[in-house]
N, CA, C and O of each residue as an XYZ file, in Angstrom:
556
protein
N     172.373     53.975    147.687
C     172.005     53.826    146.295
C     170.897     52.793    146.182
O     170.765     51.896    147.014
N     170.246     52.920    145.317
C     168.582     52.349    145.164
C     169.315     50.845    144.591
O     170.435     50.700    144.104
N     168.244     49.813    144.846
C     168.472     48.277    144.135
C     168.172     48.250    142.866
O     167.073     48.704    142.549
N     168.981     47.765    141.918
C     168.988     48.018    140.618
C     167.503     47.696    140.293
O     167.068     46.896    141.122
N     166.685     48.014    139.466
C     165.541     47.228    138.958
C     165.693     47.264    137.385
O     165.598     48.222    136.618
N     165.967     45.884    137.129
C     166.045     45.264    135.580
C     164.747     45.783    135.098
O     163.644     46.005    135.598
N     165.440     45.920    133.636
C     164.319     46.170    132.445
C     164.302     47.993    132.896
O     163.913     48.516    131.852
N     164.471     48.802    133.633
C     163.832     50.065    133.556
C     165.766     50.752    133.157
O     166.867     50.301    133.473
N     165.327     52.021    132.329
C     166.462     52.352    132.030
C     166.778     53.255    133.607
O     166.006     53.796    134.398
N     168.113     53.117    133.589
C     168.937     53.882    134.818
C     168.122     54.970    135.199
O     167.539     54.893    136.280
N     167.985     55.979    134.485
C     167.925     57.312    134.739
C     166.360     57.682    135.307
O     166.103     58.745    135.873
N     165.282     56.517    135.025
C     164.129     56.034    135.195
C     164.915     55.917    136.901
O     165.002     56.908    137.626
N     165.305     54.862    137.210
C     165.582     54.131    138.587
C     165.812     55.613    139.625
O     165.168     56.090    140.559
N     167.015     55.992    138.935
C     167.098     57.534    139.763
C     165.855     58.918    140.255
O     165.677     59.639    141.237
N     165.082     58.665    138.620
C     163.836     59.860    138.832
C     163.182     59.093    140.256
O     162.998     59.776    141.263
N     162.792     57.342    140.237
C     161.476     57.180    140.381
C     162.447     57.359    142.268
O     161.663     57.420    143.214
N     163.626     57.408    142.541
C     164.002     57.581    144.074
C     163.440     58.843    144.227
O     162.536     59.091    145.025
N     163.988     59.687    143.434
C     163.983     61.208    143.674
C     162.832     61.761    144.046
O     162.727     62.800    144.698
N     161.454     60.700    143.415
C     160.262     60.973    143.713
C     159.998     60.669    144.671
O     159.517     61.615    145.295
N     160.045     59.662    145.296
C     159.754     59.399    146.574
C     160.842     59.835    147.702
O     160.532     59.569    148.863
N     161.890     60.378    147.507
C     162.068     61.317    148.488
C     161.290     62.430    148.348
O     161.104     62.996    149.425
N     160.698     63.015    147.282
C     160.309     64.340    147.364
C     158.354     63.818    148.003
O     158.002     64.403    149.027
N     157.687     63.177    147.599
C     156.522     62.199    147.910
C     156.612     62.264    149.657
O     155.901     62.825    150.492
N     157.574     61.595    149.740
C     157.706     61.875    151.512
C     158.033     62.513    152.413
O     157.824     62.208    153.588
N     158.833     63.911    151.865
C     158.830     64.284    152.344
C     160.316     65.052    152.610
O     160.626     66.241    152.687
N     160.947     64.011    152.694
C     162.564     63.515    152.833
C     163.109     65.298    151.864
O     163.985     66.007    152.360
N     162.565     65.596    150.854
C     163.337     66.376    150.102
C     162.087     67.414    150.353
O     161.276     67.218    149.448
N     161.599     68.501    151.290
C     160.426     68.950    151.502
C     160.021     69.632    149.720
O     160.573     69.448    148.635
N     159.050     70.289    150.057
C     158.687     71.480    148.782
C     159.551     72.523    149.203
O     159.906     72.839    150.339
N     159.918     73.158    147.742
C     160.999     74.675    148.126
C     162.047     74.014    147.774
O     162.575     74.161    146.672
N     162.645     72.867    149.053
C     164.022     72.576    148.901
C     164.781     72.787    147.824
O     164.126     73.008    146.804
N     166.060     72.795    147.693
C     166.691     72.937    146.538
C     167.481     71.159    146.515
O     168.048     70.719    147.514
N     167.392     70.579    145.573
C     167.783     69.076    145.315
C     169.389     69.270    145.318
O     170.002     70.219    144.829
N     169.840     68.324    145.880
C     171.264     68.500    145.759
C     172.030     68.670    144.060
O     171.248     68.555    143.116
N     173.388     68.911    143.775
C     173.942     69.505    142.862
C     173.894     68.142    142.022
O     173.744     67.015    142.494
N     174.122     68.640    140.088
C     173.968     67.173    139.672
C     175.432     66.577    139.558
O     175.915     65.763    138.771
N     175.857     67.137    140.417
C     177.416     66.412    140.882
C     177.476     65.689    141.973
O     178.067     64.617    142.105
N     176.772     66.358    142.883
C     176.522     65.873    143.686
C     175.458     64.029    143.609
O     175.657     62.907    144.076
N     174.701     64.476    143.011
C     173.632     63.007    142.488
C     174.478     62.401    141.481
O     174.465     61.170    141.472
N     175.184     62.965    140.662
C     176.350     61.854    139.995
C     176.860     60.706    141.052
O     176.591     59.509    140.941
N     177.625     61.278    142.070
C     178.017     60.770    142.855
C     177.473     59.584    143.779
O     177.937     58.474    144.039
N     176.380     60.211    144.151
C     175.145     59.359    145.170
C     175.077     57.972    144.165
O     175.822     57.015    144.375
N     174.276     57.989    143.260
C     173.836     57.612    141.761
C     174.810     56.761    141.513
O     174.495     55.634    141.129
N     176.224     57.111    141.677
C     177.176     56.578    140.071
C     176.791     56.547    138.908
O     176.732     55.582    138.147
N     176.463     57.817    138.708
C     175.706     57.578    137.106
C     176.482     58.913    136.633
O     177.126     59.510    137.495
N     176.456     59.464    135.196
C     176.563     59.923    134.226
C     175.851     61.460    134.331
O     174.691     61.351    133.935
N     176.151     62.828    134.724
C     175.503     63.665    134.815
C     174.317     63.845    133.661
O     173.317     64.547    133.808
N     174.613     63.136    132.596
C     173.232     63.138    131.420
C     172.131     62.362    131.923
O     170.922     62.482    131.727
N     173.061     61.208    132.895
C     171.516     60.260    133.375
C     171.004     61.149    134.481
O     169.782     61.280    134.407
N     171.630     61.886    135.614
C     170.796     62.754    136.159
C     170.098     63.358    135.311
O     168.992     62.828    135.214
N     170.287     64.558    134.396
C     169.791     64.985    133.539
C     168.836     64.524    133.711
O     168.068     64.895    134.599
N     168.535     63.273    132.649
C     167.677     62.619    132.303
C     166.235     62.967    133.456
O     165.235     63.685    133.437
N     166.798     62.088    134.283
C     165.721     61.605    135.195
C     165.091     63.514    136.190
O     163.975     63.714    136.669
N     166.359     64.580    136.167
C     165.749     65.582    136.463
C     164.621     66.056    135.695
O     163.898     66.846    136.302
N     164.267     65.748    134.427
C     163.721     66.082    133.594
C     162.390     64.964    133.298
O     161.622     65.174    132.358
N     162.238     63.859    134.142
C     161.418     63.342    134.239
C     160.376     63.530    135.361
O     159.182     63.238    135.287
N     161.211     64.218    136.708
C     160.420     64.616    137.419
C     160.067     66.122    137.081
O     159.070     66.473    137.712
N     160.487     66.920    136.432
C     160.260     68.493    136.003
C     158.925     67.928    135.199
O     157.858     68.382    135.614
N     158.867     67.088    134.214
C     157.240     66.897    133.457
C     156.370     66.179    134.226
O     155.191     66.156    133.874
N     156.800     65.435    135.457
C     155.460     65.309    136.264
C     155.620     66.477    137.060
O     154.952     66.336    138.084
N     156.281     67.691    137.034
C     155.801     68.806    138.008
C     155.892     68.606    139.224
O     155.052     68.979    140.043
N     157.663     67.554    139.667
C     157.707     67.452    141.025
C     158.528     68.218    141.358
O     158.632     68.497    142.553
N     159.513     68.896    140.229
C     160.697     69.818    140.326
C     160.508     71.033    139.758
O     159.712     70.944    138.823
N     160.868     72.011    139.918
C     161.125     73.143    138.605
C     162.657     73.611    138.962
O     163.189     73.346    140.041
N     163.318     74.375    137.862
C     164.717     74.387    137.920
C     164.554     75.473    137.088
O     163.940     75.569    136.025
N     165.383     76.519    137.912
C     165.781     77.927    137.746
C     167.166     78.214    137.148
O     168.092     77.644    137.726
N     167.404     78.794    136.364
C     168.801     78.753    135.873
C     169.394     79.829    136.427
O     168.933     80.967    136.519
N     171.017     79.192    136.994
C     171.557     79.690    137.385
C     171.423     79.627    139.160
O     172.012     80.224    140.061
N     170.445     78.689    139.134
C     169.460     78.815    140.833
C     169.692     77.695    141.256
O     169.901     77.507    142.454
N     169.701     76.827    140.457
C     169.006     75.213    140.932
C     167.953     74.617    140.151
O     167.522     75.029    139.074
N     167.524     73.443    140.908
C     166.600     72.713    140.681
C     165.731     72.477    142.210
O     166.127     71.737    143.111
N     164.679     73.162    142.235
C     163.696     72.740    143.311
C     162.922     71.814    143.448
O     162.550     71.298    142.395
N     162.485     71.353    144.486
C     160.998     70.382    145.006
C     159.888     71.404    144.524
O     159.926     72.415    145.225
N     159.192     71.440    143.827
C     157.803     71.875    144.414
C     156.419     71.425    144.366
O     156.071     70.402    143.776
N     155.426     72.411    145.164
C     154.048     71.359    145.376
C     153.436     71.296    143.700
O     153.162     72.375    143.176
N     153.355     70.761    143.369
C     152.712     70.008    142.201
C     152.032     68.631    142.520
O     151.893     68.092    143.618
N     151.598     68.149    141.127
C     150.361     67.614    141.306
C     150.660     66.010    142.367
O     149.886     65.081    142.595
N     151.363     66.121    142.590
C     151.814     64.977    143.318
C     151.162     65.083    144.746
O     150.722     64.057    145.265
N     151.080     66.380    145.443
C     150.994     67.112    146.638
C     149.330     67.391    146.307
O     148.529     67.019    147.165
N     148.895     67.945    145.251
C     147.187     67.922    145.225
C     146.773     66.802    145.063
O     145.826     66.541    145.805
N     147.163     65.783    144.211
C     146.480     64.472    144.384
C     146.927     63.925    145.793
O     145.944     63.974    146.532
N     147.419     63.701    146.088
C     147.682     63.112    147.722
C     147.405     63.838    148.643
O     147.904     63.463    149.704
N     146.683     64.928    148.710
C     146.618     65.708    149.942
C     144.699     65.866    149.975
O     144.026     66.857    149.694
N     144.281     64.606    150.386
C     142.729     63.939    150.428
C     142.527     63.334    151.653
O     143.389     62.806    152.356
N     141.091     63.460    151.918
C     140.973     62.968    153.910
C     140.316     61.925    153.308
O     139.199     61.801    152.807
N     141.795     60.792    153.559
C     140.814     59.313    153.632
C     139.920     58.467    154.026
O     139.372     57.465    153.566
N     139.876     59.294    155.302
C     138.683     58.755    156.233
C     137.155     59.707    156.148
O     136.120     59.634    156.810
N     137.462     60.352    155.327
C     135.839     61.547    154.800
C     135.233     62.606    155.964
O     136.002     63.003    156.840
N     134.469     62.846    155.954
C     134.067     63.735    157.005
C     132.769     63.401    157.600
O     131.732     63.543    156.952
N     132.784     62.824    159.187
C     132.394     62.931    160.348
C     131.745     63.806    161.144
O     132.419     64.691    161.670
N     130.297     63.742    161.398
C     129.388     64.895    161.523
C     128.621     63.873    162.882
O     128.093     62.801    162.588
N     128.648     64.293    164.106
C     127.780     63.823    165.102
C     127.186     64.792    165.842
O     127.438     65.709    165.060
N     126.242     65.643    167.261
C     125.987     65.877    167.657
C     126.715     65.929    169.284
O     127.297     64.907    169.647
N     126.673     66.972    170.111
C     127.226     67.105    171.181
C     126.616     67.953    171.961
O     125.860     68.758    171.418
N     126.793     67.995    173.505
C     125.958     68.735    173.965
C     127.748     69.785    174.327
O     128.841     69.379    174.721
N     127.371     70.852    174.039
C     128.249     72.306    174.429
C     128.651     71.950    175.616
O     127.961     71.431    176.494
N     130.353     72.368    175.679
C     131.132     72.272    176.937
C     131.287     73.961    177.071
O     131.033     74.762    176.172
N     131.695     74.234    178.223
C     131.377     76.343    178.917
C     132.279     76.957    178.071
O     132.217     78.186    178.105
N     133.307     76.362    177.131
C     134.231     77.257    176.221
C     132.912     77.537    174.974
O     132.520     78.668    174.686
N     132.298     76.097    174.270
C     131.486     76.167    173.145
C     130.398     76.985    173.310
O     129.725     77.467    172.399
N     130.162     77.203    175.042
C     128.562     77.440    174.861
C     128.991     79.281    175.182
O     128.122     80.126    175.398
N     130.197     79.520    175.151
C     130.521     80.929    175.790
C     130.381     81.614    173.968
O     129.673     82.534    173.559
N     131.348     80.735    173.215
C     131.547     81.383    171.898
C     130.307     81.294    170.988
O     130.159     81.976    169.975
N     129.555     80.511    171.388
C     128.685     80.222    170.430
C     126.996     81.203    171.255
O     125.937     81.338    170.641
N     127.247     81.686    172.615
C     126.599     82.875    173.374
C     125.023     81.606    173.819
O     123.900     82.103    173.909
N     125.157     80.569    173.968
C     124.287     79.529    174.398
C     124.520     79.045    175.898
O     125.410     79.425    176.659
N     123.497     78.103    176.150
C     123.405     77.812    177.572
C     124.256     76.738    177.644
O     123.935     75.935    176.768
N     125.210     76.348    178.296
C     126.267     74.837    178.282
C     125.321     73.439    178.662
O     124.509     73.230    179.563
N     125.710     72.793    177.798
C     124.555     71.346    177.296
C     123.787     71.937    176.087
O     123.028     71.037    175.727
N     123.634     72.905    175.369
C     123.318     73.007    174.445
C     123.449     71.894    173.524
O     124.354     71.149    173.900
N     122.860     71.484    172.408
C     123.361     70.505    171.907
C     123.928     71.747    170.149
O     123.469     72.712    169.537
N     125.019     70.917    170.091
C     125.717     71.144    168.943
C     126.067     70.228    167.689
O     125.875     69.037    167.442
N     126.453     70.912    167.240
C     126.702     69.379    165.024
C     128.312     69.861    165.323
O     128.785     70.990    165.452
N     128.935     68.536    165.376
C     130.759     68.984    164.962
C     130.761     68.215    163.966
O     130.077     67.213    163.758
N     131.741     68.821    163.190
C     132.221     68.323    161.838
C     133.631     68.223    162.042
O     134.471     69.076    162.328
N     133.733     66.617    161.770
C     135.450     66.750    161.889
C     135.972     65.797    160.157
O     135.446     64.934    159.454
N     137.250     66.593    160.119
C     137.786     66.167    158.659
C     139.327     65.959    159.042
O     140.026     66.644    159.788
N     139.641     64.841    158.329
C     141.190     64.248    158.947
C     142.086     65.187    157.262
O     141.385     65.499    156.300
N     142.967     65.344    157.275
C     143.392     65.623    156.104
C     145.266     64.766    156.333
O     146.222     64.981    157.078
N     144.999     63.909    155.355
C     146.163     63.161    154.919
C     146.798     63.654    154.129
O     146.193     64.339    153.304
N     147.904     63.567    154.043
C     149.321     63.182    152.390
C     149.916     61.699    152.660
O     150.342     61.260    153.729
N     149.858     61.247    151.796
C     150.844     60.365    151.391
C     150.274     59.168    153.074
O     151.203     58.467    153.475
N     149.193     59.048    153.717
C     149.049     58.249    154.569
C     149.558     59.340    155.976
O     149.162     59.223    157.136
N     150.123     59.945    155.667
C     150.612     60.810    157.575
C     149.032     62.071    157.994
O     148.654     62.975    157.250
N     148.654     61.841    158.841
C     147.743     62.916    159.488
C     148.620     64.193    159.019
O     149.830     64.169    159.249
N     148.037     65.313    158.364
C     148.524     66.753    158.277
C     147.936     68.053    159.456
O     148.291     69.011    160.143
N     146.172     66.756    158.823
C     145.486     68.368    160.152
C     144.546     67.337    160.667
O     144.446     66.146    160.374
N     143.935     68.015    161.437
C     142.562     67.411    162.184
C     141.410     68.828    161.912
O     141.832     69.820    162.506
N     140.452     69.017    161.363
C     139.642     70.535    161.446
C     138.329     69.826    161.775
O     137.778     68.827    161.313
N     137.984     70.809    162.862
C     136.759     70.112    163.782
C     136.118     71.549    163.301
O     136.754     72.603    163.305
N     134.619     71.395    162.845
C     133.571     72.793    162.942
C     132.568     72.323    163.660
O     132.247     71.175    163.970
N     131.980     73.668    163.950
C     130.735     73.412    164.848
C     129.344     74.468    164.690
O     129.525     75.648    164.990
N     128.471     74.192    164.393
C     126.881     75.115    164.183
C     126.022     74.665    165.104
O     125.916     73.587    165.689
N     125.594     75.391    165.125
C     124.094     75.119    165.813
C     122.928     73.906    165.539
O     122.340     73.890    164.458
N     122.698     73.115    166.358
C     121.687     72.055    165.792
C     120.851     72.640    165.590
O     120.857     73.764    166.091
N     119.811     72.286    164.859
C     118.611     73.207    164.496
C     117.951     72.308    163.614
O     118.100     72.162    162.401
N     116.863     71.468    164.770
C     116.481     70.250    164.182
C     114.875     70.266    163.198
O     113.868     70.973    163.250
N     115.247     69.245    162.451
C     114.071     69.563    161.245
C     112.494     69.465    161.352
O     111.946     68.367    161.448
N     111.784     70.649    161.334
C     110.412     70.682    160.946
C     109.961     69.794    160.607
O     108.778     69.793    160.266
């Protein structure tokens, strides 16, 4: 159970966990959130204060809840704003190794442009995407 934090009402304290399990991961997208009997329990709170706080993450669009289904994680804007390459994109020159210079139908030492882009969430590496063209230097 989360450390109380004075001044915020309960059901606030519960959304803002729920978010950051779902933020990290902990509760993926899709998942289905446990029962609100289940989070009564976790919580010690009042199935209205779940309520509550389910309904605080449903208007930031971290949940949606199907009746009769559940209540899900899903990607919402939490997942598009955090899913940005913090480190930007990285463009140097290389001379072709015999895989690059086979696909790209060039002589190996060719020189080549790679483009590499880190793509983050929430601070964790997701991807690494490296491209590559032809140098083709300026007139």
């Amino acid at each position: 159970m989360p450390t109380p934090h004075y001044g915020l009402p309960r059901y606030r304290v519960i959304a803002d966990e729920l978010r950051k399990r779902i933020e990290t991961g902990l509760i993926p997208a899709g998942a289905l959130l446990p029962a609100e009997s289940a989070l009564s329990a976790e919580f010690q709170a009042a199935r209205g204060t779940i309520r509550q706080a389910i309904a605080v993450l449903r208007d930031a669009e971290l949940v949606a809840t199907e009746h009769g289904r559940g209540t899900y994680a899903s990607v919402g804007r939490h997942e598009r704003e955090s899913r940005r390459s913090d480190s930007g994109a990285r463009e140097r020159t290389l001379p072709a190794d015999a895989e690059l210079a086979a696909l790209f139908d060039i002589g190996a030492g060719a020189t080549l442009v790679e483009q590499q882009r880190i793509e983050r969430t929430n601070g964790t590496v997701r991807a690494v995407v490296r491209t590559y063209r032809l140098f083709r230097p300026s007139q």
